[in-house]
C-alpha positions in Angstrom: -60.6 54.0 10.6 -61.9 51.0 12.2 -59.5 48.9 10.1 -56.4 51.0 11.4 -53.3 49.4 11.4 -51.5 49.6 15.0 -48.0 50.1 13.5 -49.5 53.0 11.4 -50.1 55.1 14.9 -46.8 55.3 15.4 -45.8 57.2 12.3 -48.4 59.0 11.3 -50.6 60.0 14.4 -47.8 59.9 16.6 -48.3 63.6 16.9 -52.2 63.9 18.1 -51.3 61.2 20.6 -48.5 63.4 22.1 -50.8 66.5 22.4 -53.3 64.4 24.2 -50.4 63.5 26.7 -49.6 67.0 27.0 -53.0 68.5 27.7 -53.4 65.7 30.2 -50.1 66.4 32.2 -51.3 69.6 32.2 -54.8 68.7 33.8 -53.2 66.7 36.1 -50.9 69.6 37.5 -53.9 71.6 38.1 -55.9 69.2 40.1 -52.9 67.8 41.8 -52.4 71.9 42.7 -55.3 71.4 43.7 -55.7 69.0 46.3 -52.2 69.7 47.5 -53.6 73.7 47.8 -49.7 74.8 46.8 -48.1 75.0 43.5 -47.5 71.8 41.3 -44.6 71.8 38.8 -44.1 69.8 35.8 -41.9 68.7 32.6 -42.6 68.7 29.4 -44.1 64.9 29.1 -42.4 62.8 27.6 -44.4 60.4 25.2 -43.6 56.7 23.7 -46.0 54.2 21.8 -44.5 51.2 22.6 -44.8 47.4 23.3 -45.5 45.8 26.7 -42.6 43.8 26.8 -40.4 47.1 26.3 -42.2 48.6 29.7 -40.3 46.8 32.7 -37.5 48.1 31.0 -38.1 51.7 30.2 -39.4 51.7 34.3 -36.3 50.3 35.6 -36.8 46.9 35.5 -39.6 44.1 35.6 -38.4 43.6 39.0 -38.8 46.9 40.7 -41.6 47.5 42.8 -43.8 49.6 42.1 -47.8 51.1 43.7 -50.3 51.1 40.5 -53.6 52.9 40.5 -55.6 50.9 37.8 -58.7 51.3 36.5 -60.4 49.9 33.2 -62.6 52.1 31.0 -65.8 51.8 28.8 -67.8 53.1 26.7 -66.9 54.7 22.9 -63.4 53.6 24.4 -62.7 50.4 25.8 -59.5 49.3 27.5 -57.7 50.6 31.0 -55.5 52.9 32.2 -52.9 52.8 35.0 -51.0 55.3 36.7 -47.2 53.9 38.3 -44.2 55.6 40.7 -41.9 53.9 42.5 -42.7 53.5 46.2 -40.4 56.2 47.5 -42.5 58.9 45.9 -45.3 57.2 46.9 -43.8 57.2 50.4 -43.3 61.5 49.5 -46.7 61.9 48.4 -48.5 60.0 52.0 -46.7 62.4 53.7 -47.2 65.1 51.5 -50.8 64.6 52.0 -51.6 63.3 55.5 -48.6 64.2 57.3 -47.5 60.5 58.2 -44.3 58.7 57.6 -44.9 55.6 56.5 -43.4 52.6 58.1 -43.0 48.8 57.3 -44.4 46.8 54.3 -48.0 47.5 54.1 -49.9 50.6 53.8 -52.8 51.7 56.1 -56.4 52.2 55.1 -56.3 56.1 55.3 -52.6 55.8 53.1 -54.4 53.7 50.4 -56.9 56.2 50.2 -54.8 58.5 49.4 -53.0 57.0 46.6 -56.4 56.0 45.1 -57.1 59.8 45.6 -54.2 60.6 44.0 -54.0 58.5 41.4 -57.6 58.9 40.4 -56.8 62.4 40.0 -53.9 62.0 37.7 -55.9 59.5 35.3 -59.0 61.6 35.6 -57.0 64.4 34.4 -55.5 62.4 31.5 -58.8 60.7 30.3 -60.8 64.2 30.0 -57.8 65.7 27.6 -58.5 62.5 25.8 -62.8 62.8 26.0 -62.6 66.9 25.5 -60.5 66.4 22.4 -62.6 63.8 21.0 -65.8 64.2 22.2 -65.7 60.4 23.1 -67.7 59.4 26.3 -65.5 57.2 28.6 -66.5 55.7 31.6 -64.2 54.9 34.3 -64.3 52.2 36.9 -63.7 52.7 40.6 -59.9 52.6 41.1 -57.9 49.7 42.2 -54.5 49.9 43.8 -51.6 47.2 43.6 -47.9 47.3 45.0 -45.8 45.0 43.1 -42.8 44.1 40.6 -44.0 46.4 37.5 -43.5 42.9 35.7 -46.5 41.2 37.6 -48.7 44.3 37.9 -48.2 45.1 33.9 -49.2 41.3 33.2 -52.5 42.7 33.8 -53.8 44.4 31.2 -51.4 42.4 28.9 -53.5 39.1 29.4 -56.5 41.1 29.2 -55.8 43.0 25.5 -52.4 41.6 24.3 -55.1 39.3 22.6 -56.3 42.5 20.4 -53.0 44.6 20.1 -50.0 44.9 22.0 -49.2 48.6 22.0 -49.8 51.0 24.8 -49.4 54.6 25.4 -47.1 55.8 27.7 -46.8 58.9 29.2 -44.0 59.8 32.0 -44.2 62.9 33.5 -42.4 64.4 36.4 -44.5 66.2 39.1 -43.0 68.4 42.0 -44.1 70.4 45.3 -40.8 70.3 47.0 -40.8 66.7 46.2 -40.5 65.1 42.8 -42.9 62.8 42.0 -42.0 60.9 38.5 -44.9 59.0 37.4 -45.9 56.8 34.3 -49.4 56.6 33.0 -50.3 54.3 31.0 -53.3 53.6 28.4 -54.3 50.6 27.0 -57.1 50.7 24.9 -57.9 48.1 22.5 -57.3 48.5 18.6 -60.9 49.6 17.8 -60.6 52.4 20.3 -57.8 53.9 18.6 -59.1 54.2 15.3 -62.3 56.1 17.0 -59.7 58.5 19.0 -58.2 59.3 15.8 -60.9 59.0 13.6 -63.0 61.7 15.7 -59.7 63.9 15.3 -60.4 63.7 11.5 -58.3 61.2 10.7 
């Protein structure tokens, strides 16, 4: 599997890939049910293997901003991960979870913390679908946050492993508790770490 072509995944294993997204939506509801301590609703995930440059667009636009919770991942799967919403739901969630409306351009220390929380949850969720399914150890780093154009924040991980492949998972799911919360996680893991996901599936 090592030698797996990255335009092969999109035919063939397209399938695996998609469970993985769901069982990871679905881990992410619980937790965010969770931390919220109310009922979390979700849609049936909808899942794409696509190219970077087709991203800005399926978000909106390279020029919408958006708040990222990125982290990069090791181990028997190398690569990183990013969770994206557009800042009004962001703006939904603060408020949501520490009872503040949030006013003017930055965000405060305790609201940061939150998204990180939040966010760390969400990719958590999606990255022990991926381990449990696998039986792949992955190591995540401590979470970053960034508010940007999706362009500039997605430039990221394409300077980083656009080198090795430049095909990415994405995953958008819509989360509500009285609010909607749309969302888009994204996985980048490097061509190597997709032949060991699939290859540990029996492929």
């Amino acid at each position: 599997m090592e030698n797996l072509d990255i335009n092969e995944i999109g035919t063939k294993y397209f399938d695996v890939l998609k469970e993985i997204g769901n069982i990871g939506a679905g881990n992410a509801t619980t937790a965010l049910a969770q931390l919220m301590g109310s009922r979390v609703d979700m849609t049936v995930p909808q899942v794409k293997l696509m190219e970077f440059h087709e991203l800005g667009t399926t978000m909106g636009g390279e020029d919408q901003v958006v708040a990222a919770v990125y982290l990069v991942v090791e181990g028997d799967i190398n690569g990183s991960i990013m969770f994206m919403m557009s800042l009004e739901a962001v703006n939904a969630l603060i408020k949501r979870l520490i009872g503040t409306d949030h006013v003017g351009e930055t965000y405060s220390d305790m609201e940061v913390s939150a998204i990180k929380e939040m966010g760390n949850i969400i990719t958590g969720a999606y990255l022990n679908s991926i381990s449990t399914l696998t039986n792949l150890t992955i190591y995540p780093s401590v979470p970053d946050m960034a508010i940007d154009m999706a362009g500039s924040i997605l430039s990221v991980p394409a300077a980083e492993f656009g080198v090795i492949g430049d095909k990415m998972l994405l995953i958008q799911t819509s989360f509500s508790n009285e609010i909607d919360f749309s969302g888009y996680f994204i996985l980048v893991p490097d061509e190597g770490s997709y032949a060991r996901i699939l290859g540990s599936l029996g492929f």
